[in-house]
N, C-alpha and C positions, 0 to 999 in steps of 0.2 A: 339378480332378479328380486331377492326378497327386501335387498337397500330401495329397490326401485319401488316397490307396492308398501314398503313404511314410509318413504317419503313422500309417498302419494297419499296415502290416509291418515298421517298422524303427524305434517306440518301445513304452515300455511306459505304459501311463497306467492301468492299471485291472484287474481279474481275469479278465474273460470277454474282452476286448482281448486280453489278453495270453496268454492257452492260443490264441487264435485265431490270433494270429502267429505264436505258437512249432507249432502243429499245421502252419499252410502250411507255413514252412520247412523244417518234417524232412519234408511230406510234398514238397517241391521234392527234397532231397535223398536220402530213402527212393526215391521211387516214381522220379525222374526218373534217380536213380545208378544204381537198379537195374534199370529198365529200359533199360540203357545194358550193365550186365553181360548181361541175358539177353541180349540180342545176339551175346556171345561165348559163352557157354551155348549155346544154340541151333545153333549152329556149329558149336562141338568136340563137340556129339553127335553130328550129321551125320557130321561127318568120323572124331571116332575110332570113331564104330559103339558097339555097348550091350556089349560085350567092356571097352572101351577104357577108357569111358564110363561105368563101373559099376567099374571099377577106381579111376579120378579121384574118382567120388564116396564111394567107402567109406572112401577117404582123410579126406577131407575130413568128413566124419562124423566120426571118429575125432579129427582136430584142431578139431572143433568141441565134442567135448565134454574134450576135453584143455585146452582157452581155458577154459572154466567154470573151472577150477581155478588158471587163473593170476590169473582177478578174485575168483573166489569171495567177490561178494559186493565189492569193495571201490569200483568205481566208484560204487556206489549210497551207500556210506556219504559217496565225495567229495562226490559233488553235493549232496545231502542235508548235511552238513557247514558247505560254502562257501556255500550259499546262505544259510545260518542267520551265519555267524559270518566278519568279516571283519578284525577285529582278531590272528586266531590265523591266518589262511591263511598264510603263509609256513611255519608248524611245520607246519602238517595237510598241505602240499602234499610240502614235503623228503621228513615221514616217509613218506608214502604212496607217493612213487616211489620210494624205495628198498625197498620192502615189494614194488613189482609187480617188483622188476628183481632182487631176490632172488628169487621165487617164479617168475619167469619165467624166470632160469639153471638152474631146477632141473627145470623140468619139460620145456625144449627139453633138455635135457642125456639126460634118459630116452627121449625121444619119439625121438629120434636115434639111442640107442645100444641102447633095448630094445624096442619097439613094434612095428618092422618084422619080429621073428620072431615075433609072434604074431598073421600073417595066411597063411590058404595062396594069397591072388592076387599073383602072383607078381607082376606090374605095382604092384602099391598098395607093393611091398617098397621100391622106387628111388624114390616119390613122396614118402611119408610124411619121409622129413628135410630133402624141399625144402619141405616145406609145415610145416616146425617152425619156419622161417625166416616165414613168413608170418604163425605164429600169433604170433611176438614182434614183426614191424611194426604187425598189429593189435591186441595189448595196450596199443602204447605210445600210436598213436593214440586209442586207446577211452580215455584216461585222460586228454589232452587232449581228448577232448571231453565229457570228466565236468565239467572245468575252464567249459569254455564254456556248460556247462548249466546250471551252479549260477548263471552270469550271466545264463540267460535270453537270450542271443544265437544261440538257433538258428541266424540266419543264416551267420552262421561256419563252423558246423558245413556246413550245405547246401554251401554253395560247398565247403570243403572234401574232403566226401565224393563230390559230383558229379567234380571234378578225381580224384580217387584211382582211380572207377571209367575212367573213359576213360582212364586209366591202364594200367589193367587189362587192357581192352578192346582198346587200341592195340598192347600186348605183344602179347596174346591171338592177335590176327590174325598178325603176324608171325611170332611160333614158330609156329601151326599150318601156317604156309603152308610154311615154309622143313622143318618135321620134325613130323608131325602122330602126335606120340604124348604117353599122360599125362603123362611125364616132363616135357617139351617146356613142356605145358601149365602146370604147378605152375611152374618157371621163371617166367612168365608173370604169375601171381599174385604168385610172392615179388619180381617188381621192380616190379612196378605199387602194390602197398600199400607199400612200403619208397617210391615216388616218392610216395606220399598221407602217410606219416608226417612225409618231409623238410617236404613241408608247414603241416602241421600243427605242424611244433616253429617254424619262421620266424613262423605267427602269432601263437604262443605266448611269442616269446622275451623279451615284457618280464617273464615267470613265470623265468626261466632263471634268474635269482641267488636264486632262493627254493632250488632244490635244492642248494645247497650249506649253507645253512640247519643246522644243530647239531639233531639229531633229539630227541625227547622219548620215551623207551623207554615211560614211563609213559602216553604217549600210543598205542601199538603196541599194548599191550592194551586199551586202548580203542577202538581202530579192530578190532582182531579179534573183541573182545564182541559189536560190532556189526554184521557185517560176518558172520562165521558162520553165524549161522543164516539171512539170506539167500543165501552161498553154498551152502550142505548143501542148500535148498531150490532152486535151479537147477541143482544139482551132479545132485537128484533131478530134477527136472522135466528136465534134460536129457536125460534118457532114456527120455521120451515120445518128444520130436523126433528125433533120432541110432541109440537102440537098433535101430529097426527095419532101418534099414541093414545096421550090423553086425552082428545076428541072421543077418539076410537072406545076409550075406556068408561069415557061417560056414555056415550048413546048406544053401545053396543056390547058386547058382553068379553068375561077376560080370553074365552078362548080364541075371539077374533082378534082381540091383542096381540095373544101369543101367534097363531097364523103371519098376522102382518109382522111381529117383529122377527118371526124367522127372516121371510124374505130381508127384512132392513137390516140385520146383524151382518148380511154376507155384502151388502151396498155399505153400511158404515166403514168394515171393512176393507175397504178399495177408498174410500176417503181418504187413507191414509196415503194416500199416493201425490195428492195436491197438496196433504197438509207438511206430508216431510219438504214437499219444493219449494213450499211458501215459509218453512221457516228455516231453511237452507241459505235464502238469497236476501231475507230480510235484513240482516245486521249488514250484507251488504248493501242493497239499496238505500238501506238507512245513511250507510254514510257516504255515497255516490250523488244522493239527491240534490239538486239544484246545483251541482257543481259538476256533473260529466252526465247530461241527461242522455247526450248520446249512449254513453258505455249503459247505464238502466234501460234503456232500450233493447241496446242489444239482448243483455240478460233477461229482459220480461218476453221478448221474441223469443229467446232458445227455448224459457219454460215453456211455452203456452206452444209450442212446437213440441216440446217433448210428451206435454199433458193430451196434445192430440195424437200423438203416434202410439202412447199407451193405452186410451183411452178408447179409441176405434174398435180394434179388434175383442176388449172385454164388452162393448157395447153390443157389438156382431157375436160374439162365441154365450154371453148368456141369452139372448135371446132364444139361443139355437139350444141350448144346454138347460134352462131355468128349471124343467120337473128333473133332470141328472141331477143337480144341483140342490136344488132344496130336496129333495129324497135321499141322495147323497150326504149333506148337512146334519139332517133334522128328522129324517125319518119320514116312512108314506102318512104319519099322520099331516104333518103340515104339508100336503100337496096344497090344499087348498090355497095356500099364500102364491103360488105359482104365477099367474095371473096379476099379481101387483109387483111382483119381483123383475117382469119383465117391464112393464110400464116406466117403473123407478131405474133401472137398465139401460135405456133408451136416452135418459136426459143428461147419463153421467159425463160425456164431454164437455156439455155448454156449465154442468154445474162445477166440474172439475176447473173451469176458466176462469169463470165467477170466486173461487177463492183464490187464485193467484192474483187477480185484480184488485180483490181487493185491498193484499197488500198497499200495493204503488195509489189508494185513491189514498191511503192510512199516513206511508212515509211524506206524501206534498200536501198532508194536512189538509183535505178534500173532506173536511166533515161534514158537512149540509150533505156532499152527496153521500156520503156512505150513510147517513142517519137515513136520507131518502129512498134508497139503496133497500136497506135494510127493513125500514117501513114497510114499504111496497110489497116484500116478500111476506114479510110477518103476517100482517095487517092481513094480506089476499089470501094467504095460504087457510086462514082461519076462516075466512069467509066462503071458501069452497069447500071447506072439511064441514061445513056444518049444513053447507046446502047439499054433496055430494054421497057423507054416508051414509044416511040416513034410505038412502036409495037404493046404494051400488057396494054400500059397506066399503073394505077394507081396496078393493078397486078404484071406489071409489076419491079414496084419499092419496091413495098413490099418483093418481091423476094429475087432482089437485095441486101436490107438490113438483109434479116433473113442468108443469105448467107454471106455476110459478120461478121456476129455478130458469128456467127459459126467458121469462120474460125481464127477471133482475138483473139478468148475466147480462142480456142487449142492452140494458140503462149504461150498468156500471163498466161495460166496452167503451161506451161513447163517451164517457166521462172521461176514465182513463185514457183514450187517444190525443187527448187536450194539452196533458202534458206531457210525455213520450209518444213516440214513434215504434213500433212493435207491428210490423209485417209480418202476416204468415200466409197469407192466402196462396202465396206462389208453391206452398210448400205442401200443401193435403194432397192434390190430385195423387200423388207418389202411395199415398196413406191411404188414403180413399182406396185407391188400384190393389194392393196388398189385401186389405181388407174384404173386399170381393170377395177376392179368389180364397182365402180361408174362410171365410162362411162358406161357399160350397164345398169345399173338400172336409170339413168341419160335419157339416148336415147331413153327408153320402156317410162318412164313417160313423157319423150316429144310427142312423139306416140299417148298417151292415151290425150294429150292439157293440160299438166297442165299448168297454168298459171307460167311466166318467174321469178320472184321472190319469188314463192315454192319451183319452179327447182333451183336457186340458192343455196337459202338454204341446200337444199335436197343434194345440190353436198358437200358440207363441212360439215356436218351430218354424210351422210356415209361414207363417206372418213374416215373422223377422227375416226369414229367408227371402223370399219374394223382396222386402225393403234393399236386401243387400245387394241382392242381381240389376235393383233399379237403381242402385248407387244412391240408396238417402242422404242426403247431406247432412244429417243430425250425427250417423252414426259412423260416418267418417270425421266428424267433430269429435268423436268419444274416441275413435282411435287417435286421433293428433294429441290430444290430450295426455293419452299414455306415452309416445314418442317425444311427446314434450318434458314429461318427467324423466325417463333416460337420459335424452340430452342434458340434462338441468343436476340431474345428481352424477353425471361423467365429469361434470368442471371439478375442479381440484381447489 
């Protein structure tokens, strides 16, 4: 048994094997890092209060869409790159890190010296150039682990990001306890990912003599050819995620920040479910494309299958759960966020689609639409956050966005069908059915006071059970899969 579960997580033998390992591992390291972060999350709301707490996070919003500009676009050309070609890795590797370590002096250089004058919360003025330091520990990491993607070693990655977050988390407790203000906090962050980076360059260091490497300038245009127009398109779609923030922060005050970013911490949260699948299948689509579009089919069908069987029942269980939920989280002060939590809730299927897709527009170099794509969301999403809060607030912007994420996803479907084939409609009624029937037996036990993390359980439980009595076809895929590794490690 245990020859059978290491040869299923820690080689590569096959295509549907190998998206299976690499989806465990990131989700080992996705879901288990970060639920290691909400831990300290959940705390310094408590303790700094939605003042404090909404100052921390507009910050943080701000350096997260300031990071879009330091990759823009280029981690994806690594992976994408290294996976295909291993004769040129030492040029691709030199040029590329000197591209992120120019790009990344230049833009902590700004974040530092001009950014902080244009917020009026005076708390996020002292945060934001401790958190400039944070966005350059996590560029340099995210670049090492473009490195280990391209190999197909998620595991690396897992371990690695797991250690960074307790990192995090271990800082996290000790500033808040010794000085529990945002300042405090960001400190916190910028030495827990700087101890996750140290890391990450010791795994990396048989790479370390490629960066001294003699650069190929002709190659620097070639990496920015490519590399552009999925940054401009995250640079854009970044401003689905983040704008609402700082909309938020400018026309309305930091403790509706803080309110709305509770609810969005536990939705960011469950992002991580689209983002382990999309970069699970990526190194392989990448090298599947225009040469077995069948087989990319297949696999962009099984995600977007698997991202609907997921994604159903947390859409149905927080709707039913959102005040258990943020109360549970954050405390009775942020109930108010309740009301946007469920809004943003609601949209997470179609928007969980919309990042698998966009993959495959990215691998058949589909940039007008992904630029277009991206536009559309950005562009709109700004355009309702400024007609909508001003009215309805923090509701308001939730809207806004689940509205937006609806109407990108239907663009970049249509797009995406153009070149694959990826059927799934025959396949929800099953998902749909399941779903039902745990929202009610979900909403009766909420009824009856069971406590919030029974009812959790209790929703993935019968979900899944219901799916199995109806014989899902996904999840006797997931059993074959296992049987398929038996058989494969009995040969001799």
């Amino acid at each position: 048994m245990f020859a059978k579960v290491k040869r299923l997580l820690l080689e590569n033998y096959g295509v549907r094997q190998t998206v299976v390992k690499n989806t465990f591992w990131l989700s080992v390291s996705n879901v288990g890092g970060r639920l290691i972060r909400m831990l300290i999350i959940m705390y310094a709301a408590r303790v700094l209060g939605a003042s404090e707490w909404g100052a921390f996070s507009y910050s943080m919003a701000i350096i997260a869409f300031l990071t879009i500009l330091v990759d823009f676009g280029i981690n994806n050309v690594a992976t994408q790159e290294l996976s295909r070609n291993n004769s040129d890795k030492p040029v691709l590797i030199s040029t590329i890190f000197r591209i992120k370590i120019v790009l990344l002096s230049l833009i902590v250089l700004g974040t530092v010296v001009f950014v902080p004058h244009l917020t009026k919360i005076e708390s996020a003025r002292a945060v934001l150039p401790i958190l400039a330091l944070v966005m350059a520990m996590d560029a340099l990491r995210d670049f090492g682990f473009s490195i280990i993607r391209s190999e197909e070693k998620m595991e690396k990655e897992a371990l690695l990001f797991v250690l960074t977050n307790i990192a995090i988390v271990g800082f996290g407790f000790l500033t808040l306890y010794l000085s529990p203000t945002a300042e405090s906090f960001a400190y916190a962050y910028a030495a827990g990912g700087g101890l996750g980076t140290i890391f990450t360059g010791i795994a990396l260091r048989s790479y370390w003599k490629y960066l001294t490497v003699k650069i190929n300038l002709s190659r620097i245009k070639k990496i920015f050819s490519r590399a552009w127009p999925f940054g401009l398109s995250s640079l854009l779609g970044g401003m689905m995620v983040n704008t609402d923030v700082v909309i938020l922060g400018w026309l309305k005050t930091s403790e509706a920040v803080g309110y709305y970013s509770s609810s969005q911490r536990i939705i960011l949260l469950l992002y991580i479910i689209p983002g382990i699948l999309a970069s699970s299948i990526f190194p392989v689509i990448s090298r599947l494309a225009r040469k077995d579009d069948e087989k990319v089919g297949r696999v962009l069908s099984a995600s977007l299958r698997f991202i609907w069987l997921v994604s159903l029942p947390i859409m149905m269980g927080g709707v039913i759960l959102a005040d258990n939920l943020i109360g549970f989280f954050f405390g009775a002060e942020y109930l108010p966020g309740v009301m946007a939590f469920r809004i943003l809730v609601l949209s997470l299927g179609v928007n969980f689609s919309g990042m698998i897709l966009a993959s495959i527009i990215f691998v058949y170099n589909r940039h007008k639409e992904l630029i277009i794509y991206s536009a559309l969301g950005g562009v709109t999403n700004v355009i309702l956050d400024l007609i909508l809060i001003p009215r309805w607030g923090i509701e308001g912007s939730a809207f806004a966005t689940s509205m937006v994420q609806v109407m990108t996803t239907i663009y970049i479907w249509n797009r995406a069908s153009k070149d694959v084939h990826f059927p799934i409609g025959k396949y929800l009624p099953k998902m749909f059915g399941a779903t039902a029937v745990m929202g009610i037996l979900v909403f009766l036990m909420k009824m009856w006071l069971v406590p919030v993390i029974p009812l959790i359980f209790a929703c993935g439980l019968i979900y899944f059970l219901v799916l199995y009595l109806l014989k899902e076809p996904l999840l006797m895929e997931a059993k074959e899969v296992m049987l398929d590794t038996g058989r494969q490690n009995s040969v001799p």
